[in-house]
N, C-alpha and C positions, 0 to 999 in steps of 0.2 A: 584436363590432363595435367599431371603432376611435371615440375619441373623434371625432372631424374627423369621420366617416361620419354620426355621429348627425343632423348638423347639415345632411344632404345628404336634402332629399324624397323621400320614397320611391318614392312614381309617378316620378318621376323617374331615381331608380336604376334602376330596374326596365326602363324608356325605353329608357336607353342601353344596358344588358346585353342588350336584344334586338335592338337595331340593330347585334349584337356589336360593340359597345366592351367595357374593362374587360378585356381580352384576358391574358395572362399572358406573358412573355419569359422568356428563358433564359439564363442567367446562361453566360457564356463563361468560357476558360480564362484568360485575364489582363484580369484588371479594375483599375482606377485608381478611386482615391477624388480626389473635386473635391471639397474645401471651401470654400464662397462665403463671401467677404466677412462673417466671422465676427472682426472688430475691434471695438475698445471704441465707435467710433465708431458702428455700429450695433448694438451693445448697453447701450451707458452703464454706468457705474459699477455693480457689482453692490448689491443692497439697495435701490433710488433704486424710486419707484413711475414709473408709465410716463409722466406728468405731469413728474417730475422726472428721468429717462432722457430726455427732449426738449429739455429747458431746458439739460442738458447738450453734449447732441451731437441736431443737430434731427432727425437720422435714425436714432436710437437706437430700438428696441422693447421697452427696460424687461425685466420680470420672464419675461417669455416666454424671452428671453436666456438667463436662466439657470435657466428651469427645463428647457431643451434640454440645457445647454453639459455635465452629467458624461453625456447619452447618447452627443451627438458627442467626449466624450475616450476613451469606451468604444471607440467606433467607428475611432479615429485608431488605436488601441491595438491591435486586432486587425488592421488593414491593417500595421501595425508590425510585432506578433509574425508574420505570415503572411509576412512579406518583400515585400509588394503596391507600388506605388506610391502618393504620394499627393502631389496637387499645393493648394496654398494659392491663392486668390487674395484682394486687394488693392484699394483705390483707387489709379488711378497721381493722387497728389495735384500734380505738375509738369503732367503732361498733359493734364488738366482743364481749365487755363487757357486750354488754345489748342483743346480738341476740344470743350468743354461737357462738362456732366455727366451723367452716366447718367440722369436722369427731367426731367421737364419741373417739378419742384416747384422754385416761387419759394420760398427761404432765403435769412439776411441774409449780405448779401456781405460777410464779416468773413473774417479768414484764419483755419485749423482751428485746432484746440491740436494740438502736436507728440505729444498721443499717441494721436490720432484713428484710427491707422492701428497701431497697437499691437495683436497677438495679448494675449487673455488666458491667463494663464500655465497656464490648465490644459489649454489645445489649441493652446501654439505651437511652430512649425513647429523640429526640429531641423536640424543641421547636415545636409547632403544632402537635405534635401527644399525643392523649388522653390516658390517665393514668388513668384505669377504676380501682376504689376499689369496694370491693365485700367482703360479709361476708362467704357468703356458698359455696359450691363446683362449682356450675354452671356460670362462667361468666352472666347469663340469671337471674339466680333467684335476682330478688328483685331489679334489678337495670336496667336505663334505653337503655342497650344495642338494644335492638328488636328494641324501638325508633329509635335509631340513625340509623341503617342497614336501618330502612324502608327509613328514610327519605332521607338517600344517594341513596336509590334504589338499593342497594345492593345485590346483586343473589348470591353470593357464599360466603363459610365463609373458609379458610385456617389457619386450626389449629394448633398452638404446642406449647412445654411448660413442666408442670409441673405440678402432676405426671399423667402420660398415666391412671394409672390406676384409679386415682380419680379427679381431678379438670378437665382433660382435658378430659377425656371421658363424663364426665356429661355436661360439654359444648359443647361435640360434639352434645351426643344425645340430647339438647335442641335446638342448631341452625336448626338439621336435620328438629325437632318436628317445628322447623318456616319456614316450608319452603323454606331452602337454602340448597343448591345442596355443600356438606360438604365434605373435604378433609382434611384428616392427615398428614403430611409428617414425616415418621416413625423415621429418621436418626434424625428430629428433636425434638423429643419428647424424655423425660426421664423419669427411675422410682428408685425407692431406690431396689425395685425386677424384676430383668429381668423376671422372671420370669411373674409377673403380669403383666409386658410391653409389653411380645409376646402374651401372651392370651388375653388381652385387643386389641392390635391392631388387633389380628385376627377378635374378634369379634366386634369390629367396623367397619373393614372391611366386614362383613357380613351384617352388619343388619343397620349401619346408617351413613357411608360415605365410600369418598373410600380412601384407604391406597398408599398413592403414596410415592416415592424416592425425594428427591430434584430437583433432574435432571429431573425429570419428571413433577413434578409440574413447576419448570424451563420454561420447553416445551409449558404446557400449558397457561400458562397465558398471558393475553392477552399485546401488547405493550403499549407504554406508549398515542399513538395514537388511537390503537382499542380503549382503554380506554373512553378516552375522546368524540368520536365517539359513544360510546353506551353511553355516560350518557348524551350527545346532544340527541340522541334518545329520551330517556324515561325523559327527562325534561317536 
């Protein structure tokens, strides 16, 4: 049983797996990694406890940050070595001003520090991979993600990021809403509340992708060959 699971009732569990939820998807032949809004800005300084992760950047989730950040570099690394795509996303920090900001949480309206939106250097983005900015929660809303996935012919979307319970859950359930067969990797997702992390991942697991280990997703995805093989395919 997965950490996150433990934390999930079991009558409960139990509930939904007969209502068949908790269903299993199948990983396609070209998948795209989304990594949400994994900046210093909602991580904070590494070492800082989550008290002092807040004080820094008020949307920061402290030690959870980094007790994710070497699964999801593991994770960046093999979309990497496989040849995969993999898209970043961002705060668009300009666009904020005239669209609001992604949550209804009242913070002091002081301007960011210039490095709020800075990748930490062991998961940033190289040259050729797309650095998507985004005002709202959904990687999807408002910006031309759906475009690009179509145009690469893109079947699956592999999520993680920042935080399980809001930017990256509302991207999951938009990718689901387009049509791509949607995977979590739990170990790499974080939240400021575990709390919100296990119940979010439960019920994304239920209802709009499915909740895999690293190792697992590892597993499935396809080589750097099948890859290129299915996208000679559907050219």
């Amino acid at each position: 049983m997965r950490a996150w699971q433990k934390l999930i009732p079991a009558e409960e569990l139990a509930a939904y797996q007969r209502s068949g939820f908790h269903g299993e998807m199948a990983m396609g032949g070209l998948p795209a990694l989304i990594v949400v809004d994994v900046t210093l800005g909602f991580t904070g300084s590494r070492g800082l406890t989550l008290a002092q992760a807040v004080a820094e950047f008020s949307a920061a989730c402290g030690p959870a940050s980094w007790e994710a950040m070497p699964a999801i570099e593991r994770l960046i690394g093999v979309f990497r070595d496989r040849g995969l795509p993999i898209v970043y996303t961002r705060s668009s920090l300009e666009d904020i001003a005239w669209t609001g900001k992604a949550t209804k949480a009242k913070r002091a309206n002081k301007p960011l520090p210039a490095h709020f939106n800075d990748f930490p250097p062991e998961i940033a983005p190289r040259d050729g991979e797309w650095v998507l900015e985004k005002t709202k929660a959904s990687a999807f809303f408002g910006t031309p993600l759906a475009t690009y996935l179509l145009k690469e012919r893109i079947d699956t979307a592999v999520v993680c990021g920042v935080s399980t319970s809001g930017c990256v859950r509302a991207s999951v359930v938009d990718a689901f809403s387009h049509g791509l067969a949607t995977f979590v990797v739990d170990e790499c997702c974080f939240d400021r509340s575990a709390f919100a992390h296990a119940a979010n991942l439960f019920d994304m697991n239920a209802k709009y992708a499915s909740v895999v280990s690293l190792a697992e997703v590892e597993q499935m995805l396809p080589r750097r060959a099948e890859a290129k093989a299915a996208r000679r395919a559907t050219a």
